[in-house]
MINU-584709 format. One record per residue: residue in three letters; x, z, y negated of N, C-alpha, C in turn. Coordinates in pm, whole numbers, plus 50000, padded with zeros to 5 digits. Layout:
ALAXZYXZYXZY;...
***
This chain:
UNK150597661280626151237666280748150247666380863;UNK150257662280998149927662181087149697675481170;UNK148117678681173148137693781240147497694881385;UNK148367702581496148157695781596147977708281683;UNK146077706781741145827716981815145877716581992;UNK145657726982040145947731482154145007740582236;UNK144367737582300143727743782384143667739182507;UNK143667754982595143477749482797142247756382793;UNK141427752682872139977749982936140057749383105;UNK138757751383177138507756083295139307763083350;UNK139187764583477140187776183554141457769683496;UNK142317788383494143907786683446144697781583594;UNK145767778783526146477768083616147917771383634;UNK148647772883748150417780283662150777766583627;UNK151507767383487151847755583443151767754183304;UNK150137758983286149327759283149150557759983056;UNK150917775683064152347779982967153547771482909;UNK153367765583037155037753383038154367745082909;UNK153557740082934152637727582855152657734782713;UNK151717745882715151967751682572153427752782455;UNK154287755382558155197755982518156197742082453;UNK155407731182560156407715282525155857712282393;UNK153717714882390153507709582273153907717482165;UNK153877730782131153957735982028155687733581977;UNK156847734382060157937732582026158027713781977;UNK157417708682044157567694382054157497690281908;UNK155917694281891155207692781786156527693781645;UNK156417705781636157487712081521158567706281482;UNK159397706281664160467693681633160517681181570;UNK158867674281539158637660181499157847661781377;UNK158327678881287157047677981169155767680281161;UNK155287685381273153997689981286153287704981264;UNK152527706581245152067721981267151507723481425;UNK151637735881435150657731381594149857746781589;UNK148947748581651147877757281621147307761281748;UNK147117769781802146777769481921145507777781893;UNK144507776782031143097769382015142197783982140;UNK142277793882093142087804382217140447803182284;UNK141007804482437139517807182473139347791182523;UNK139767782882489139427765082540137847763482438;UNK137207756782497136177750882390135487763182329;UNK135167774882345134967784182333135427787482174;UNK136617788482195137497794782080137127780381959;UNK137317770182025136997763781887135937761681858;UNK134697765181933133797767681828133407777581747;UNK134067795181795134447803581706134777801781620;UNK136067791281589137257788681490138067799981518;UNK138077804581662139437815581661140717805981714;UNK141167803181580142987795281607144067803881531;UNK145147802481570146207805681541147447797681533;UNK148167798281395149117785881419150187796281504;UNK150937782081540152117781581675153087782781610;UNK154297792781651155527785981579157047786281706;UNK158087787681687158447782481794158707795681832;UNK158977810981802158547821681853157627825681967;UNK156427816981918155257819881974154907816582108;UNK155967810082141156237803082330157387806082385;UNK157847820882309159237823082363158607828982514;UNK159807830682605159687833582734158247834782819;UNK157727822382832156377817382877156267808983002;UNK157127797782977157237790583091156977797683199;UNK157447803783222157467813183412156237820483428;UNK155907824083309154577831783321153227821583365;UNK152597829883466151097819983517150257822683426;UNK148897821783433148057815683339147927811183210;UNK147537817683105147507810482987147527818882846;UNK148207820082807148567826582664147607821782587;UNK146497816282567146147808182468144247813082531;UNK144447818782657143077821582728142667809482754;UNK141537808482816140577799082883139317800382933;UNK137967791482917137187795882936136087782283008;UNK135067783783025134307772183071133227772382941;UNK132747760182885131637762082766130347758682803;UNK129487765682832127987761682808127837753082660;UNK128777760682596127977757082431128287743882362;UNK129637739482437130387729582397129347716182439;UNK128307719382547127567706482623126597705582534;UNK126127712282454125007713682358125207706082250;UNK124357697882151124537690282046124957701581948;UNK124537713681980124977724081817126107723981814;UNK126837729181982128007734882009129197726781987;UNK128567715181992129697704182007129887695381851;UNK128947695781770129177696381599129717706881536;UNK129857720481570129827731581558131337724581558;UNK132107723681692133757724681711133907710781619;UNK133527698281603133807693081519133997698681362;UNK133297702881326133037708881218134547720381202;UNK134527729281265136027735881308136967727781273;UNK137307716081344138537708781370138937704781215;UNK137627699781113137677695281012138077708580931;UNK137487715680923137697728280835139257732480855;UNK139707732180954141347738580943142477721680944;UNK141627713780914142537699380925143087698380978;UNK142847701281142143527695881266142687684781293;UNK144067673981267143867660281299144247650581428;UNK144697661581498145377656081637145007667281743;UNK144337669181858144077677281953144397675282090;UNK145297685082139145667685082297144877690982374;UNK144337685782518143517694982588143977696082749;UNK144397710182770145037704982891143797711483023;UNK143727707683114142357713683187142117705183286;UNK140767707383414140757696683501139527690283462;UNK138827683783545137477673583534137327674483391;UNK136457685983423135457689383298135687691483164;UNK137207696883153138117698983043138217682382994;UNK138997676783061138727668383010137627653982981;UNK136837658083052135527647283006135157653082887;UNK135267666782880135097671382725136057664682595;UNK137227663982665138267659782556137867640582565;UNK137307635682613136627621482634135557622482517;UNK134647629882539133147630782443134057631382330;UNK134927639282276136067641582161136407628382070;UNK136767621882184137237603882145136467595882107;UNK135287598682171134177587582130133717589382043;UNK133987600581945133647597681824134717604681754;UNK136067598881750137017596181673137877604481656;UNK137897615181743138867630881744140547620181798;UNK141377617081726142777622881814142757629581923;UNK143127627282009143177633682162143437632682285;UNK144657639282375145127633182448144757645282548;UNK144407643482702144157655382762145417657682883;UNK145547665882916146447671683003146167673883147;UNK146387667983227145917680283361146347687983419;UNK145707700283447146007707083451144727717783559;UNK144907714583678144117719483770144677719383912;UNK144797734583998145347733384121144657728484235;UNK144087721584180142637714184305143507699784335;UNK143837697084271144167681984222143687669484269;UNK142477672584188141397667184187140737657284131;UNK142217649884055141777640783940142297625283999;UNK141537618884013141947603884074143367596183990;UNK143287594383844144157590683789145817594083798;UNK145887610783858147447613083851147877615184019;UNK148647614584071149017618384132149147634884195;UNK149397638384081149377654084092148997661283977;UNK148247671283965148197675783836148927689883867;UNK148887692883748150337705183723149227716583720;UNK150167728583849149647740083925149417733584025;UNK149357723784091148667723084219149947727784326;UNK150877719584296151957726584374152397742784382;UNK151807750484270152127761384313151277769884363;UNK149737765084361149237766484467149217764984594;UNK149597753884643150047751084767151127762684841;UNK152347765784726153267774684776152597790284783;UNK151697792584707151027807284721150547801984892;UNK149827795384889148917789885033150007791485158;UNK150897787485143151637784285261152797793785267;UNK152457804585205153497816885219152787826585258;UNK151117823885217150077832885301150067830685437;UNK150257815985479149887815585576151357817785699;UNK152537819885638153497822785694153407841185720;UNK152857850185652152557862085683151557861385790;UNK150397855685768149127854885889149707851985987;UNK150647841686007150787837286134151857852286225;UNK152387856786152153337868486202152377878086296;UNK151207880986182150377890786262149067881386341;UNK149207873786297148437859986421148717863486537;UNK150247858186525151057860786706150967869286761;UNK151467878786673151407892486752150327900886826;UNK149197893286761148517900086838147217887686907;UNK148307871786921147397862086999146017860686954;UNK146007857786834144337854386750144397840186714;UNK143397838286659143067829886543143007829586463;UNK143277820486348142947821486214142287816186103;UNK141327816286052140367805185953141057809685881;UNK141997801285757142057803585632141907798385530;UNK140967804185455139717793985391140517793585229;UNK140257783785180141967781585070140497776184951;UNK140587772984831139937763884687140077751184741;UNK138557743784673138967730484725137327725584751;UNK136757724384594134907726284655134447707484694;UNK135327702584647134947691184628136557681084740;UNK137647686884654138847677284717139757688884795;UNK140247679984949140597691785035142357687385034;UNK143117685084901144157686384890145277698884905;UNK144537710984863145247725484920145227722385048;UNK144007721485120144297722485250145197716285353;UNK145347703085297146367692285346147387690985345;UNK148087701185212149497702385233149967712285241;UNK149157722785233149587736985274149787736285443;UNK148417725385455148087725985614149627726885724;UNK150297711685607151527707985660152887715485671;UNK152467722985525154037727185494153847740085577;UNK152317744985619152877754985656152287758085824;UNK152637744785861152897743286029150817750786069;UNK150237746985999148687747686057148257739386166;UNK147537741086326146897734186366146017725786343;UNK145237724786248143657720086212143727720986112;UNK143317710485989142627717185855141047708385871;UNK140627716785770138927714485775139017714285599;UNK138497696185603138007693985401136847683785390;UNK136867685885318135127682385236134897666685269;UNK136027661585228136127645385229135887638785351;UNK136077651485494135927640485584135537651085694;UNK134197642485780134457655085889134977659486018;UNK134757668386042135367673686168134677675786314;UNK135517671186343135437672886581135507689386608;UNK133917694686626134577707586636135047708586847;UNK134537700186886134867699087044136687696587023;UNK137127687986940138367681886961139137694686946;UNK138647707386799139597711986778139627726386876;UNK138087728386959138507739487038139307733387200;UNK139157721687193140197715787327141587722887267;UNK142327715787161143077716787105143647733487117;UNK143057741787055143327759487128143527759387185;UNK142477759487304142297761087467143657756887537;UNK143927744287521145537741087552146607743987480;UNK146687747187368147857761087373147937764887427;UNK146387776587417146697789787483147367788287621;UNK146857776887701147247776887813148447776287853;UNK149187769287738150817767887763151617778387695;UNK150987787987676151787800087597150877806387490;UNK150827797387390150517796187249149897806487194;UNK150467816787116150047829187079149077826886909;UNK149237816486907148467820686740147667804786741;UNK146617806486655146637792986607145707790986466;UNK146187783586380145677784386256144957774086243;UNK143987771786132143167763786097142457765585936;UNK143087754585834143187760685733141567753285675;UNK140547759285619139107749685554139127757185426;UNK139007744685371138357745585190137587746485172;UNK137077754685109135907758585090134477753585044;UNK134837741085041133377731584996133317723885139;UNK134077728685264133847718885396133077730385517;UNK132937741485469131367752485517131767761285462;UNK131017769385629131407783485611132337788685740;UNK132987796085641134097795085710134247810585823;UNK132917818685779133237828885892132087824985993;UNK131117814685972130367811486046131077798786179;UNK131707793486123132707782586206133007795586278;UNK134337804086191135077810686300134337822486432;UNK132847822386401132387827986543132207819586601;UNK131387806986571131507796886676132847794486751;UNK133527791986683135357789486726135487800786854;UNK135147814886812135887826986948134767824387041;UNK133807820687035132427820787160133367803987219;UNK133517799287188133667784087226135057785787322;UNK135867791287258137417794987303137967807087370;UNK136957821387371137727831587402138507833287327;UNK139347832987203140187835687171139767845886998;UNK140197858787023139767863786891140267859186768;UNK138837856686685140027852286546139047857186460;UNK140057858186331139477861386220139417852286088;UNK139127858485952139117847685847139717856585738;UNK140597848785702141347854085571140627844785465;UNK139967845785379139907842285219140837839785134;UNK141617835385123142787836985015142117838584819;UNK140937833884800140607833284634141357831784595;UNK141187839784442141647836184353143467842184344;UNK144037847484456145247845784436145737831784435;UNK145447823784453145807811084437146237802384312;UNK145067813484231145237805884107146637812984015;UNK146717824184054148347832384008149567827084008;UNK150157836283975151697836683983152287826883887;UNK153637830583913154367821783835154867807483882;UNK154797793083798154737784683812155787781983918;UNK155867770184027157297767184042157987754783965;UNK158817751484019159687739583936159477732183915;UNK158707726983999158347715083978156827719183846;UNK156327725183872154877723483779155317727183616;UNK156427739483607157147743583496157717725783441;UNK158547717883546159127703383481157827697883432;UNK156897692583497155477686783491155157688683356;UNK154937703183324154157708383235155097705483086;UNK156717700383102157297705583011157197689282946;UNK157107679483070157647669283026155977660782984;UNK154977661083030153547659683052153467668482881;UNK153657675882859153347681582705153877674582624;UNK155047673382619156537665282544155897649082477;UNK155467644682615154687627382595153447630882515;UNK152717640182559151337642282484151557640082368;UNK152587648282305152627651482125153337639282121;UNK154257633182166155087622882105154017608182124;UNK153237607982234152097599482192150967599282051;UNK150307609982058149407618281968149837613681847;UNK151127612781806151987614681690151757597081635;UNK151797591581698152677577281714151437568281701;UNK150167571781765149027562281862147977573781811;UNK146247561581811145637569981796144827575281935;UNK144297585581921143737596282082142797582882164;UNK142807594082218141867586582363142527585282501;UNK143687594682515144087591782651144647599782748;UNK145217601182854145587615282907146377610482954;UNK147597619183004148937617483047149087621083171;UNK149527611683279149507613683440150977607383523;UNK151077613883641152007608083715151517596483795;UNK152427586483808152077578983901153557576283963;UNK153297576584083155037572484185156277578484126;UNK155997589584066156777598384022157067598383885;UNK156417592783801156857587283631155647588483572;UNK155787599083451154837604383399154667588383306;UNK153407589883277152497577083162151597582183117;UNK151187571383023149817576582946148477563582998;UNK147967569782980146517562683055145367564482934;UNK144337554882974142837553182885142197568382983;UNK141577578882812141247583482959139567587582963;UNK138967573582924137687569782981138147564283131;UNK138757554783118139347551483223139687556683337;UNK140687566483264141347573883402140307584483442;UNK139567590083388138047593583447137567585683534;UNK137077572583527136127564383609137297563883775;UNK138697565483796139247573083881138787576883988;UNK138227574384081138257582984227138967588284290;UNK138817602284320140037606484409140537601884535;UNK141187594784628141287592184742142167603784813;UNK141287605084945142027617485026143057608685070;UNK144167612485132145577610085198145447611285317;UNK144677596785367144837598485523146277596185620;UNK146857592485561148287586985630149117607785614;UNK149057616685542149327627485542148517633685633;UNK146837630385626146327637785774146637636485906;UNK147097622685913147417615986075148487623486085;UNK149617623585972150557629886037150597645386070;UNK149487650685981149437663886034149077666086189;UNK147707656886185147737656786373149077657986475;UNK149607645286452150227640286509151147652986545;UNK152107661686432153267671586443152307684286475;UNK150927684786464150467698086480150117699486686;UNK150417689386734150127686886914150387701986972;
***
């Protein structure tokens, strides 16, 4: 019989749950055991697992982070740590392993393959940050935490004619910022990938204000500065008082939306029904809207490309 583990790794993600839930039901449905894997690399080098049964993912989906925990491994990068979880995998005869997680999660679940683990990885990071998919699952509901923050800020923005830095996740790829930027009617975003006119964007104020314009936002990720140091430059440059909201780690909360809950359900579903069928080595991604499976040495070597045709248009509607 085919025994088929489960673990999420790096920051939790809303979504994680959905996923847990496709593989462990999936699994079962096709004859499998499924075992879930606490803590991410962590737990399996403990050997703290627990088998799954279809109980065990009752009313989860909706719930954000991760039933199963998550963790980042020092120990897993180590030659002990990482014979150590082999050694695990063998001892409870799990012969098939899911890993759902971003970068690092899965370059871990890569090292896995190259020497002969079953293994398909998941993504699963609200950065979405991974070149190979289109989107990875949580990012969208990050975005909606983002752009419901920034629909409160702007209330007390106006009202009292400020500014606003709101500095969103994003150390490396400034995808929060870009579509929160949009969806949620921001002047300016500021990201890592590319830089910024700070003359262009205090013109840009300055003529609001002049034509009315009681608020104005400007959303930076946090790997593109600092963001309360910009925003004094910004009120000396402009006259205009502003402040900086942080958003953290609420971002990473809440409960999934629909789209990341579908993602997660259908992105799990392929995992195990691949896993099952084929041997590991690959991770499961969207492309142009249709989930696939990919090499995922491969889909590692991946670059992320920022979305300049989404920035222009942010310019363009933010005038």
């Amino acid at each position: 019989m085919n025994k088929i583990g489960i673990l999420t790794s790096g920051g939790d993600s809303p979504g994680m749950n959905a996923v847990i839930r496709a593989v462990t039901r999936s699994g079962i449905y096709y004859g499998a055991e499924v075992y879930g894997i606490m803590n991410g690399y962590e737990g399996l080098i403990d050997g703290d697992i627990k088998q799954l049964f279809e109980s065990s993912v009752a009313d989860i989906i909706h719930r954000g982070g991760t039933v199963l925990g998550t963790s980042r491994s020092e120990r897993f990068m180590t030659k002990e740590g990482f014979n150590q979880a082999l050694k695990v995998l063998k001892d409870y005869g799990i012969n098939k392993l899911i890993v759902g997680g971003g970068d690092g999660s899965l370059r871990g679940a890569r090292e896995l393959a190259d020497v002969g683990i079953d293994v398909v990885g998941v993504p699963l990071s609200i950065d979405n940050d991974l070149g190979f998919t289109d989107y990875s699952i949580g990012f969208f509901t990050a975005v909606t935490t983002v752009t419901n923050a920034i629909s409160n800020i702007r209330d007390t923005t106006e009202s009292h004619g400020r500014a606003n830095i709101v500095e969103v996740m994003g150390r490396n790829c400034g995808d929060i910022a870009l579509y929160s930027g949009i969806a949620g009617g921001a002047e300016n975003i500021i990201v890592p990938e590319k830089g910024h006119d700070f003359k262009e964007i205090v013109k840009k104020a300055i003529v609001g204000k002049n034509r009315g314009k009681r608020h104005h936002i400007i959303i930076m990720a946090e790997g593109a500065g600092d963001s309360r140091k910009f925003a004094k430059e910004f009120e000396m440059a402009t006259g205009i008082d502003t402040k900086v909201t942080i958003l953290g780690y609420i971002q990473r909360g809440g409960s999934p939306n629909v789209l990341d809950r579908i993602l997660g359900s259908t992105m799990g579903n392929m995992a195990v029904e691949h896993i099952l069928n084929h041997l590991g080595g690959y991770a499961v991604g969207v492309k142009a809207g249709k989930v696939g499976i990919y090499s995922i040495a491969e889909a590692l070597k991946v670059e992320k490309v920022f979305d300049d045709n989404l920035d222009e248009i942010l310019k363009i509607i933010s005038i």
